[in-house]
PDB file of the backbone (N, CA, C, O) and the ligand in Angstrom, with CONECT records:
HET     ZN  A 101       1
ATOM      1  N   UNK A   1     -26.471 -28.930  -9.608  1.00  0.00           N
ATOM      2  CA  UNK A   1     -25.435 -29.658 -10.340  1.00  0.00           C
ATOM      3  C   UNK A   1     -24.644 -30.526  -9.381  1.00  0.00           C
ATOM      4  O   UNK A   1     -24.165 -30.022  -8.365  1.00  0.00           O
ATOM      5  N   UNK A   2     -24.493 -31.769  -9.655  1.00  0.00           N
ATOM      6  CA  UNK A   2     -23.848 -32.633  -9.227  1.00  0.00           C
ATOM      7  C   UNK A   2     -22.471 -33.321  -9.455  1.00  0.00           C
ATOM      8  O   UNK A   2     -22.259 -34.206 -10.284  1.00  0.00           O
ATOM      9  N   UNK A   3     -21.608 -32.804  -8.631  1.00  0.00           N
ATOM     10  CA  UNK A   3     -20.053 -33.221  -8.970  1.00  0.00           C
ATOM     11  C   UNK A   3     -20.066 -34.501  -8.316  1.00  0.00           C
ATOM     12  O   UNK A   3     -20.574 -34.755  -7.224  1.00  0.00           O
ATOM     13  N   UNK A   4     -19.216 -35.592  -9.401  1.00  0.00           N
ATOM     14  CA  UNK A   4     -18.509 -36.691  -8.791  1.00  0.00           C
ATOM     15  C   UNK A   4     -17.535 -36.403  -8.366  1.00  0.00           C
ATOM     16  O   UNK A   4     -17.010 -35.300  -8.214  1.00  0.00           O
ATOM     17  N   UNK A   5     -17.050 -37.914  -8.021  1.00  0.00           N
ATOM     18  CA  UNK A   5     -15.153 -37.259  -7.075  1.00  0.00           C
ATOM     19  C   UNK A   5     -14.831 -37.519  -8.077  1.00  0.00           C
ATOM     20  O   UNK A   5     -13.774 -38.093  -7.816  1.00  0.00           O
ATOM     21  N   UNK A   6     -14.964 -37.557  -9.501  1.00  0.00           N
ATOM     22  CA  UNK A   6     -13.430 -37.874 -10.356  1.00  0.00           C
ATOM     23  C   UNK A   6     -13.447 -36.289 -10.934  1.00  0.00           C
ATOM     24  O   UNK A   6     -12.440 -35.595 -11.077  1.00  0.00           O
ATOM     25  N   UNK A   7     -14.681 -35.928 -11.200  1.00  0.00           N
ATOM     26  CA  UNK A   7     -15.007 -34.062 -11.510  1.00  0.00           C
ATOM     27  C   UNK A   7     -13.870 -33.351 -10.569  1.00  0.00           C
ATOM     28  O   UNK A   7     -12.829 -32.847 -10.991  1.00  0.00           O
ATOM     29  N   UNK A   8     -14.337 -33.425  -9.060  1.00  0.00           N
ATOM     30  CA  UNK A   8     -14.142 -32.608  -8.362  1.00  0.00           C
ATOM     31  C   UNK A   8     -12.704 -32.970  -8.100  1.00  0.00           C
ATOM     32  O   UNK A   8     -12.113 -31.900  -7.959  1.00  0.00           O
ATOM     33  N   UNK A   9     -11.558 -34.336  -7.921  1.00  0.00           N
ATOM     34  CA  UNK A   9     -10.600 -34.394  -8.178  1.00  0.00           C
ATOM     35  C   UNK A   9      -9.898 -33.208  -9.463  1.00  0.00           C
ATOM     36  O   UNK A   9      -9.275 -32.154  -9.585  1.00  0.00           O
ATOM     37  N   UNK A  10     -10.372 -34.009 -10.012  1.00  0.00           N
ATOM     38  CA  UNK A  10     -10.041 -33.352 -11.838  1.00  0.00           C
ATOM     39  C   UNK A  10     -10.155 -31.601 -11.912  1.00  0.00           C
ATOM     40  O   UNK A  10      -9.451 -30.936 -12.672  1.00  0.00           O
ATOM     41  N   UNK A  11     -11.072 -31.073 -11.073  1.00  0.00           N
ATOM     42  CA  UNK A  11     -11.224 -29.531 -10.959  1.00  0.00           C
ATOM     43  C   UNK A  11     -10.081 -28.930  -9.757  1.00  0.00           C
ATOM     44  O   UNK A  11      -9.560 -27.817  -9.831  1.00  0.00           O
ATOM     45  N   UNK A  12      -9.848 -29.853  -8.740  1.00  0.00           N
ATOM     46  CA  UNK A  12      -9.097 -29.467  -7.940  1.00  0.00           C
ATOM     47  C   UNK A  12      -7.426 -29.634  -8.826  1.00  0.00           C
ATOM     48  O   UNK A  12      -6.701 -28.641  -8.781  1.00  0.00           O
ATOM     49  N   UNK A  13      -7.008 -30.653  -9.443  1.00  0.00           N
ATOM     50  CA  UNK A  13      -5.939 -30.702  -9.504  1.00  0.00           C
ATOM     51  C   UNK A  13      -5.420 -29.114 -10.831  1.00  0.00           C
ATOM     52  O   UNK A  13      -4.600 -28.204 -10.953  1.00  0.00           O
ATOM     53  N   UNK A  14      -6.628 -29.747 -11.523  1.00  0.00           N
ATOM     54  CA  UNK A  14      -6.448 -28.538 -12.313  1.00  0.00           C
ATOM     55  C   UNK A  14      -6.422 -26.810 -12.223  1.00  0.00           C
ATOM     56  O   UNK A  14      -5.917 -25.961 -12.959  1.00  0.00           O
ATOM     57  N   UNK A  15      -7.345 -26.712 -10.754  1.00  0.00           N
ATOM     58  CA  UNK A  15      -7.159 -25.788 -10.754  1.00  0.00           C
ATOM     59  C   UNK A  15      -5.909 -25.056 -10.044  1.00  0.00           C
ATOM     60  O   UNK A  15      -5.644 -23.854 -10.026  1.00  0.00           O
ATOM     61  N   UNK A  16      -5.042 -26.423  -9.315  1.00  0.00           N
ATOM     62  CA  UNK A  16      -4.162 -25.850  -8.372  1.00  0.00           C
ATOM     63  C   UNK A  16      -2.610 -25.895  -9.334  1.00  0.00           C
ATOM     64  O   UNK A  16      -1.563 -25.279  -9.132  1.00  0.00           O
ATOM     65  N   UNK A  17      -3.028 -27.033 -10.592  1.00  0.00           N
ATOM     66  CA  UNK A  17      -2.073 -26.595 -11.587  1.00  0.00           C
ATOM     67  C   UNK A  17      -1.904 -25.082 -12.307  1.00  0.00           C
ATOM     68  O   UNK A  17      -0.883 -24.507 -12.685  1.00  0.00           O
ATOM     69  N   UNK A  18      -3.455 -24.628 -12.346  1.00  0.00           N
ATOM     70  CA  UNK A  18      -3.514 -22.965 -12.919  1.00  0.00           C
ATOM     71  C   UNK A  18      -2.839 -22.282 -12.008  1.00  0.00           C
ATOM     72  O   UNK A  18      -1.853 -21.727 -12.493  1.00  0.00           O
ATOM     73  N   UNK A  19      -3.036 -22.057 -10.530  1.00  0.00           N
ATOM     74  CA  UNK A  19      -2.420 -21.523  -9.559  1.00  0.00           C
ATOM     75  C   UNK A  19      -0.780 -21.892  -9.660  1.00  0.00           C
ATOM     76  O   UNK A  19       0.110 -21.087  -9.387  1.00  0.00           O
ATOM     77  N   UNK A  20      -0.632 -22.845  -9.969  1.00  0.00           N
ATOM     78  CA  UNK A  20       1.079 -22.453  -9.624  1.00  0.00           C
ATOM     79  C   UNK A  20       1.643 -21.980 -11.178  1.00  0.00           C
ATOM     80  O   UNK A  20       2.729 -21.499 -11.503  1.00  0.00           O
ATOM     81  N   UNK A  21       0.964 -22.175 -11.634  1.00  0.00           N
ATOM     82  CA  UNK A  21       1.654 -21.657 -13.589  1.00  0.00           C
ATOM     83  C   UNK A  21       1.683 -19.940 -13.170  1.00  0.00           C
ATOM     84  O   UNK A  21       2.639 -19.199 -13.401  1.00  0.00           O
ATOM     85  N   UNK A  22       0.242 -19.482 -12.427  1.00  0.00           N
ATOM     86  CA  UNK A  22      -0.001 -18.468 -12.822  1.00  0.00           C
ATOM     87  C   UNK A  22       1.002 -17.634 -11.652  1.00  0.00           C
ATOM     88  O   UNK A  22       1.311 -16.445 -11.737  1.00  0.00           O
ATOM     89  N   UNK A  23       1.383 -18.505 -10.638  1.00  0.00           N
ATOM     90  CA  UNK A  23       2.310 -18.097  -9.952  1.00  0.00           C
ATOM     91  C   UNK A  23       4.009 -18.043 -10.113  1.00  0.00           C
ATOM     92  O   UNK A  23       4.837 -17.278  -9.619  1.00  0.00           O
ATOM     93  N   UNK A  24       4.154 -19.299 -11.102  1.00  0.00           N
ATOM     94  CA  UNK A  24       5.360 -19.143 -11.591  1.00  0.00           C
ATOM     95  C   UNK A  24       5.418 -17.633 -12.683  1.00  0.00           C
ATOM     96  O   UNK A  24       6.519 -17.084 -12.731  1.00  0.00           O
ATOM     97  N   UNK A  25       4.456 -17.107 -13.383  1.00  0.00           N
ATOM     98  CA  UNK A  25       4.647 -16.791 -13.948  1.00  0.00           C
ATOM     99  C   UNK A  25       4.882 -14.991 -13.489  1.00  0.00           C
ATOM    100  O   UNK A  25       5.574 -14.092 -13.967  1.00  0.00           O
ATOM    101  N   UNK A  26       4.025 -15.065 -12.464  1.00  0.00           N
ATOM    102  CA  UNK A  26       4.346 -13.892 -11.659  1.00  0.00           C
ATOM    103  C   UNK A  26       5.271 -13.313 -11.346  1.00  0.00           C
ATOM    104  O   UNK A  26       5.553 -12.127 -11.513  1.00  0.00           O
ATOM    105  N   UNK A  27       6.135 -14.602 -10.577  1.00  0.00           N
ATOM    106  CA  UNK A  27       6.926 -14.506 -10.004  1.00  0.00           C
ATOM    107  C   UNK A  27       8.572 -14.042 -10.830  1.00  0.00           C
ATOM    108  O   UNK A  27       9.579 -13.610 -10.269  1.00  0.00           O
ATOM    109  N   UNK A  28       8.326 -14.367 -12.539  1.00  0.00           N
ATOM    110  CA  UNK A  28       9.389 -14.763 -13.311  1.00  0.00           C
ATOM    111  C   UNK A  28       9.384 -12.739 -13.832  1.00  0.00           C
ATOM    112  O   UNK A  28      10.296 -11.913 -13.877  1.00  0.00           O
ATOM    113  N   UNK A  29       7.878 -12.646 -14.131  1.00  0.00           N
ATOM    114  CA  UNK A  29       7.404 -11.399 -13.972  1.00  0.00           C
ATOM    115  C   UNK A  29       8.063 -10.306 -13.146  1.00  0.00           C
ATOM    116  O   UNK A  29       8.368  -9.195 -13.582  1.00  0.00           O
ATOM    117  N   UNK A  30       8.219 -10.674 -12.098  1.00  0.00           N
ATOM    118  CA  UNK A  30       8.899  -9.375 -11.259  1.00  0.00           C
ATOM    119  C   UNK A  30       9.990  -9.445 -11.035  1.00  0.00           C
ATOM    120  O   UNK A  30      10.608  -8.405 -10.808  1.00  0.00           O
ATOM    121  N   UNK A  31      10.910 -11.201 -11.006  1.00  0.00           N
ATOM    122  CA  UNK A  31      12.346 -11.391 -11.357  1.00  0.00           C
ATOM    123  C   UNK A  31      12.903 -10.261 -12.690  1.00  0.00           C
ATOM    124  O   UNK A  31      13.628  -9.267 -12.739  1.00  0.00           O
ATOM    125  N   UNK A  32      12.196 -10.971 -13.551  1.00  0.00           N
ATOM    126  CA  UNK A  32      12.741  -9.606 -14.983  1.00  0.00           C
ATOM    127  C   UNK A  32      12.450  -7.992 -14.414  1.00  0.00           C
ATOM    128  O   UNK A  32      13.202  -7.031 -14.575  1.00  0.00           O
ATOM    129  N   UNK A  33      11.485  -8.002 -13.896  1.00  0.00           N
ATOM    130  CA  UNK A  33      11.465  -6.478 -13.485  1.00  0.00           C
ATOM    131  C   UNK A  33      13.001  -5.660 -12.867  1.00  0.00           C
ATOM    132  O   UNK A  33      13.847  -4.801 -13.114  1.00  0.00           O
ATOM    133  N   UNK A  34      12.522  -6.770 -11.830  1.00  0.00           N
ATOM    134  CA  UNK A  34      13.898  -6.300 -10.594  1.00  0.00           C
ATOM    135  C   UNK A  34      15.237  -6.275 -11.181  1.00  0.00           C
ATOM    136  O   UNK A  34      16.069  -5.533 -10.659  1.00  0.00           O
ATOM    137  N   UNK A  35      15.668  -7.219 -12.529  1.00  0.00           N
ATOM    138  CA  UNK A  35      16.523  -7.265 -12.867  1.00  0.00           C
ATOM    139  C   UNK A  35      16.747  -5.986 -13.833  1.00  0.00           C
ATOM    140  O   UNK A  35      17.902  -5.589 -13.983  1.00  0.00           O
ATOM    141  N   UNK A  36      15.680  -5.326 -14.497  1.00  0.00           N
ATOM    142  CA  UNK A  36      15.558  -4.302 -15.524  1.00  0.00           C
ATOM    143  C   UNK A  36      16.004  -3.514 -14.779  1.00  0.00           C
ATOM    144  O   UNK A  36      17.152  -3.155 -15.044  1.00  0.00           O
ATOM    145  N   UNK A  37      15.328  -2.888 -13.525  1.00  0.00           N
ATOM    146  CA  UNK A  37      15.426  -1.737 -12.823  1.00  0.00           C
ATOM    147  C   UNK A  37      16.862  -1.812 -12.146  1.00  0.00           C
ATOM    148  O   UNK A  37      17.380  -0.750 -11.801  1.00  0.00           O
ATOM    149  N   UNK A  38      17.377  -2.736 -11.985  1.00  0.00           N
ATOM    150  CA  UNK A  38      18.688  -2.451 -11.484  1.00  0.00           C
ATOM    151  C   UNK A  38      19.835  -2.382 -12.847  1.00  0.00           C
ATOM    152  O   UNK A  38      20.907  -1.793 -12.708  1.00  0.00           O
ATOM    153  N   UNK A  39      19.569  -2.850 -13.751  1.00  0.00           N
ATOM    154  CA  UNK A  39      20.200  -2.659 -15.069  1.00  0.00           C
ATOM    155  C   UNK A  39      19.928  -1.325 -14.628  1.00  0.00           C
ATOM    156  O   UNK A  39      20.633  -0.930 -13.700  1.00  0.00           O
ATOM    157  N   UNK A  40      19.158  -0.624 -15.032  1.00  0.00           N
ATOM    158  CA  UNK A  40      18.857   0.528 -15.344  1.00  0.00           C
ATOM    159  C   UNK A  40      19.562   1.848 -14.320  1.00  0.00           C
ATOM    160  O   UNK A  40      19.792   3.024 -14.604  1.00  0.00           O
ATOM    161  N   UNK A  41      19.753   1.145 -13.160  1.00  0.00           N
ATOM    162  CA  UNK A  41      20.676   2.002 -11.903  1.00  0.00           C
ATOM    163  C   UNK A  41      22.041   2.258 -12.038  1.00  0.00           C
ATOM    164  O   UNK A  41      22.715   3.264 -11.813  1.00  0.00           O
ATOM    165  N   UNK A  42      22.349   0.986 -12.510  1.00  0.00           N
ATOM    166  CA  UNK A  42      23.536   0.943 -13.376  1.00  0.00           C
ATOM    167  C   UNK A  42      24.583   1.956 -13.766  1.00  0.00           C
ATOM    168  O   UNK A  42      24.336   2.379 -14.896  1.00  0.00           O
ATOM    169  N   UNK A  43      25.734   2.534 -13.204  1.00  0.00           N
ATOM    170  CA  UNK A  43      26.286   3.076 -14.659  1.00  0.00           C
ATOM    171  C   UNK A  43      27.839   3.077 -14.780  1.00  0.00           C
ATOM    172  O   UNK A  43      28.601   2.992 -13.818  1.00  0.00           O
ATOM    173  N   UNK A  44      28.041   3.135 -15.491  1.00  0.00           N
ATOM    174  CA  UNK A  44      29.677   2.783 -15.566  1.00  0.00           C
ATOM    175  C   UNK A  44      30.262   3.631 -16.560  1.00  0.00           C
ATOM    176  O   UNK A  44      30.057   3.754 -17.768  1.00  0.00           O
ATOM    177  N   UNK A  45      31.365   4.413 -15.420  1.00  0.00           N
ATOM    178  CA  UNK A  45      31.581   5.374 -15.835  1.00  0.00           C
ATOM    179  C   UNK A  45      32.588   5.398 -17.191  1.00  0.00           C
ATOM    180  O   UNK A  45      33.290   4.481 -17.617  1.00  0.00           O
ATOM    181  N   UNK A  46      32.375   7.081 -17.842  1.00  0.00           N
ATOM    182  CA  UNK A  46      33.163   6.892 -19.027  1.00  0.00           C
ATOM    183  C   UNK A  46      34.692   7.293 -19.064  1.00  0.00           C
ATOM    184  O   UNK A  46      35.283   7.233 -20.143  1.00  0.00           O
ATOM    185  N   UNK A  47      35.343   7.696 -17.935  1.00  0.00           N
ATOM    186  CA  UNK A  47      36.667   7.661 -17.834  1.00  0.00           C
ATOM    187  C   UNK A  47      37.661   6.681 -16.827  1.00  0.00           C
ATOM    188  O   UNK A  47      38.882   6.556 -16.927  1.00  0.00           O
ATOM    189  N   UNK A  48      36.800   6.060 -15.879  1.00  0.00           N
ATOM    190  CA  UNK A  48      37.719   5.294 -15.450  1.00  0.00           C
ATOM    191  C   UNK A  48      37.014   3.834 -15.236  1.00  0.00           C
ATOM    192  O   UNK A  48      37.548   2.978 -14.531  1.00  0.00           O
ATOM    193  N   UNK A  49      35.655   3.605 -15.967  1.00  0.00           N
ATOM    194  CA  UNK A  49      34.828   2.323 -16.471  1.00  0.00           C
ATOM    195  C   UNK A  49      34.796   1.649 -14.811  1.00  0.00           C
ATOM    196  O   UNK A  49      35.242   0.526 -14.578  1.00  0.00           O
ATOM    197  N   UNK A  50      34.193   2.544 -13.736  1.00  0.00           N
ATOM    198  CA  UNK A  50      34.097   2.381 -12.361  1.00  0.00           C
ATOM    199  C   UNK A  50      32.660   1.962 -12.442  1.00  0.00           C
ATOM    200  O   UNK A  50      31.873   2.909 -12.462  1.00  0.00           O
ATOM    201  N   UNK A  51      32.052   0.567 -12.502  1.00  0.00           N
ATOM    202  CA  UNK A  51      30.984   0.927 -12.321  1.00  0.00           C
ATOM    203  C   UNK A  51      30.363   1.451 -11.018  1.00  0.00           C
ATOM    204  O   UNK A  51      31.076   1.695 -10.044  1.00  0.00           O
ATOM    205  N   UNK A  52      29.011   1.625 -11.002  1.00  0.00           N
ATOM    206  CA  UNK A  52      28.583   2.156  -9.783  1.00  0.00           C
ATOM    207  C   UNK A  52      26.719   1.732 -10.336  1.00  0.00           C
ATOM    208  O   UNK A  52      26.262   1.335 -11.408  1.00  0.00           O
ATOM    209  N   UNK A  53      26.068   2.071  -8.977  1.00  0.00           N
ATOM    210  CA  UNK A  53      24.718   1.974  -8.427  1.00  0.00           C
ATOM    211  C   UNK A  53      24.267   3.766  -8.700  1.00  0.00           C
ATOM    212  O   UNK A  53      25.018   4.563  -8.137  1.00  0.00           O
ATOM    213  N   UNK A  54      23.107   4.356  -9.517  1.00  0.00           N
ATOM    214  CA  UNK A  54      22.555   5.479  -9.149  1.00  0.00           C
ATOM    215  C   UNK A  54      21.584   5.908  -9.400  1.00  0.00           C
ATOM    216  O   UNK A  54      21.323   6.314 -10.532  1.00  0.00           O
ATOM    217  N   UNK A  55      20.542   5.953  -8.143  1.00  0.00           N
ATOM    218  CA  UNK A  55      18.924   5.753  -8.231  1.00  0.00           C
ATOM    219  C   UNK A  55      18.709   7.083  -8.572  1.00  0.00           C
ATOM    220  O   UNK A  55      17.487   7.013  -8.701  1.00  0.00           O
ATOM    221  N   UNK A  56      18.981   8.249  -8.817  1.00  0.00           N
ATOM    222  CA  UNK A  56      18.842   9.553  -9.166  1.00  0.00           C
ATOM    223  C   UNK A  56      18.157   9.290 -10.715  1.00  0.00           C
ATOM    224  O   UNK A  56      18.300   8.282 -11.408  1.00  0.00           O
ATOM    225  N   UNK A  57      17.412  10.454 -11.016  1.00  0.00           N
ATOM    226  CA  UNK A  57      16.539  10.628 -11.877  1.00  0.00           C
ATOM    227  C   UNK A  57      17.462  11.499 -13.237  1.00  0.00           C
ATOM    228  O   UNK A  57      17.239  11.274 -14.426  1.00  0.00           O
ATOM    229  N   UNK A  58      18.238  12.244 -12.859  1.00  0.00           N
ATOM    230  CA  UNK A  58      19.014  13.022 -13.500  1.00  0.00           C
ATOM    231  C   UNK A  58      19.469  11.860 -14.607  1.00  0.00           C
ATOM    232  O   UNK A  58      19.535  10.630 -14.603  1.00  0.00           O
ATOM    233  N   UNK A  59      19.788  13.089 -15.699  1.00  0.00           N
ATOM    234  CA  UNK A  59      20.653  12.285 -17.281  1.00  0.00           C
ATOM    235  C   UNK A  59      22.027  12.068 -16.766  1.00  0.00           C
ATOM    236  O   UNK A  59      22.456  10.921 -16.642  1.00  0.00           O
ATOM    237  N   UNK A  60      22.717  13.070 -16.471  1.00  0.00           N
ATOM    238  CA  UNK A  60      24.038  12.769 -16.032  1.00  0.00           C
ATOM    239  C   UNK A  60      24.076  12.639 -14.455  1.00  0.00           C
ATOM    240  O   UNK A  60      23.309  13.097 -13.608  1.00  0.00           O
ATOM    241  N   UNK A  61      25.463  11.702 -14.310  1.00  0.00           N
ATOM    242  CA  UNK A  61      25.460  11.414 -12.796  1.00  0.00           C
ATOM    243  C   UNK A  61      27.488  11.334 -12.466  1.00  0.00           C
ATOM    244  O   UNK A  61      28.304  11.108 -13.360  1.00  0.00           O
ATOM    245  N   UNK A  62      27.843  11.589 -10.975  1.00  0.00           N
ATOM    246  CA  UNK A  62      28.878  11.696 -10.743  1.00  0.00           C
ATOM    247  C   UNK A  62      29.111  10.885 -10.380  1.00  0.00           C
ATOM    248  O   UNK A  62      28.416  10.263  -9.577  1.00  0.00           O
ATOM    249  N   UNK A  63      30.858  10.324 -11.083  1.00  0.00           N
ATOM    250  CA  UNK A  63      31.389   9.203 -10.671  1.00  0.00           C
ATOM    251  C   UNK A  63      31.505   9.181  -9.145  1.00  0.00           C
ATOM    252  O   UNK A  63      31.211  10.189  -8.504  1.00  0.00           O
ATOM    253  N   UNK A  64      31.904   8.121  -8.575  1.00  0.00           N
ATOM    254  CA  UNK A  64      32.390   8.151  -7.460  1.00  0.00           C
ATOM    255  C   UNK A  64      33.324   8.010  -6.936  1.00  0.00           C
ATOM    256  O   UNK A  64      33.549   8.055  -5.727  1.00  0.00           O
ATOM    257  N   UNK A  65      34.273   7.739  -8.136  1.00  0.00           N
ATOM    258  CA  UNK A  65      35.723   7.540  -7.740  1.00  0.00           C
ATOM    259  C   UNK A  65      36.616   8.384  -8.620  1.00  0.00           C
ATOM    260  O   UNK A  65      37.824   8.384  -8.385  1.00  0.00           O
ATOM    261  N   UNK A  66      36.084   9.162  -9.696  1.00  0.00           N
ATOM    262  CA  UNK A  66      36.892   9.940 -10.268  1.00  0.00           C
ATOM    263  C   UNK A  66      35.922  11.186 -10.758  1.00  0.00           C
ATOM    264  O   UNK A  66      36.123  11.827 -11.789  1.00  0.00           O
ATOM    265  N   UNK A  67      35.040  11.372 -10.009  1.00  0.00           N
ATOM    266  CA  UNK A  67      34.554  12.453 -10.115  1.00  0.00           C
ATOM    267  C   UNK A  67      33.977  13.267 -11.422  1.00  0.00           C
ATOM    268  O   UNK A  67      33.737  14.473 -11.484  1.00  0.00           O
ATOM    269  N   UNK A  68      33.820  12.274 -12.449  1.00  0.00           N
ATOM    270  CA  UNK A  68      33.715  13.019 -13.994  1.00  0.00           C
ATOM    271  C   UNK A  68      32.228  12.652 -14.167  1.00  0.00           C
ATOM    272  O   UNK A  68      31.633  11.693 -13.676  1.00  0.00           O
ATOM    273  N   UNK A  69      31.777  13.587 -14.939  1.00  0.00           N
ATOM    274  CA  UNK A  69      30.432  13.393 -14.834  1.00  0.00           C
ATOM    275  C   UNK A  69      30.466  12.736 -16.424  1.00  0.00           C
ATOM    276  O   UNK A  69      31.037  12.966 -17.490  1.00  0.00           O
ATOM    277  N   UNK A  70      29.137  11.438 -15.673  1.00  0.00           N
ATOM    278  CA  UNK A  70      29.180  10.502 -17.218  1.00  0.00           C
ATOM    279  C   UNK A  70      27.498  10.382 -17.329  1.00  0.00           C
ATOM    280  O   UNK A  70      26.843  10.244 -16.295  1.00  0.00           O
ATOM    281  N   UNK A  71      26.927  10.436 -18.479  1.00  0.00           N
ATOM    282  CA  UNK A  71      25.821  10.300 -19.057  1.00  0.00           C
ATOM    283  C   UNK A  71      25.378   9.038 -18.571  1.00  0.00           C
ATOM    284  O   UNK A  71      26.123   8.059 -18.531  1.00  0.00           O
ATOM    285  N   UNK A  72      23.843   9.025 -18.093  1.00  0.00           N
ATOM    286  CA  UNK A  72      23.583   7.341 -17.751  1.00  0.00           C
ATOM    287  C   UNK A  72      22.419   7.421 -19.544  1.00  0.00           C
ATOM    288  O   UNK A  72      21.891   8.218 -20.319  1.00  0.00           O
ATOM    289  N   UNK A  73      22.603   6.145 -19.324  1.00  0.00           N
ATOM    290  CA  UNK A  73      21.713   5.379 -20.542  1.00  0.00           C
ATOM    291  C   UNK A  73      21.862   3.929 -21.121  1.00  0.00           C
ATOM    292  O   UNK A  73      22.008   2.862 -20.525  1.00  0.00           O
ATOM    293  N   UNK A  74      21.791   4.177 -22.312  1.00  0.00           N
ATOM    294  CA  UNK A  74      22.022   2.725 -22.632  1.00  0.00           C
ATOM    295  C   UNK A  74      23.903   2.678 -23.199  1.00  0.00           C
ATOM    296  O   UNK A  74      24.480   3.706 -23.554  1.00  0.00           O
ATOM    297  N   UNK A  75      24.283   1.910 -23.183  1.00  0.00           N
ATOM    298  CA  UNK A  75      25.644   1.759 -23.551  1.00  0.00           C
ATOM    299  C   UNK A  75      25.862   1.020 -25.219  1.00  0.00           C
ATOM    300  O   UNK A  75      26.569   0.062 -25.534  1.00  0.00           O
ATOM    301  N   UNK A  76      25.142   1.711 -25.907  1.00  0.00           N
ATOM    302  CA  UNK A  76      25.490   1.212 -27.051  1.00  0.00           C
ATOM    303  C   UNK A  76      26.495   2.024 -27.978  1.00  0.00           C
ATOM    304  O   UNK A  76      26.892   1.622 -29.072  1.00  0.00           O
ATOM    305  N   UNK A  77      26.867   3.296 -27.344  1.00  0.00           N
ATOM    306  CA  UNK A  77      28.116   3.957 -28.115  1.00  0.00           C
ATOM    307  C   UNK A  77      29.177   3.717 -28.027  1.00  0.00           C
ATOM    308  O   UNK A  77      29.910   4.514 -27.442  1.00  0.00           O
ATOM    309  N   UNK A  78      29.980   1.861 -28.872  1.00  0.00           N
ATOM    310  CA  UNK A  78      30.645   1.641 -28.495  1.00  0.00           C
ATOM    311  C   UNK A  78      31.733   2.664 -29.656  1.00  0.00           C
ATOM    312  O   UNK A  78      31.119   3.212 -30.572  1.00  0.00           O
ATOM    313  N   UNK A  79      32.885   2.835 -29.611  1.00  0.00           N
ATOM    314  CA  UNK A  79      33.751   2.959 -30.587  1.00  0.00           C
ATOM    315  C   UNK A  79      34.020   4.841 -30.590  1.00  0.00           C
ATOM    316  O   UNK A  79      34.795   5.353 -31.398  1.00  0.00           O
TER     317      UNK A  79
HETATM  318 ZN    ZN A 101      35.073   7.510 -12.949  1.00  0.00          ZN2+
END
């Protein structure tokens, strides 16, 4: 099989357009990640609304500035 240069142009540009899509998309990929997982470290406490950082696996976790132990999760119990 015989490529011209307008083929082999045309395959190169295209393929280095796939490469950066597929790299933007990667990249946007592990941005949301990184951003989930630190959401998720997250917690802010329920008596003195301190937030804080806590990579622990545990349900509940200790404040760090007032010492009360507050449930990590999602924060939708407002009221
Ligand atoms: Zn606190």
């Amino acid at each position: 099989m015989e490529l011209t240069l307008t083929e082999f142009v045309g395959l190169a540009l295209g393929g280095s357009l796939a490469l950066v899509l597929f790299t933007a998309l990667l990249s946007r990929f592990f941005h949301a990640r990184g951003q989930r997982q630190a959401l998720a470290r997250r917690v802010i406490c329920r008596l003195c609304l301190h937030a804080f950082e806590n990579s622990s696996h545990g349900s509940t976790v200790e404040c760090p500035a007032c010492r009360a132990t507050t449930h990590r999760g999602r924060r939708s119990s407002l009221g």
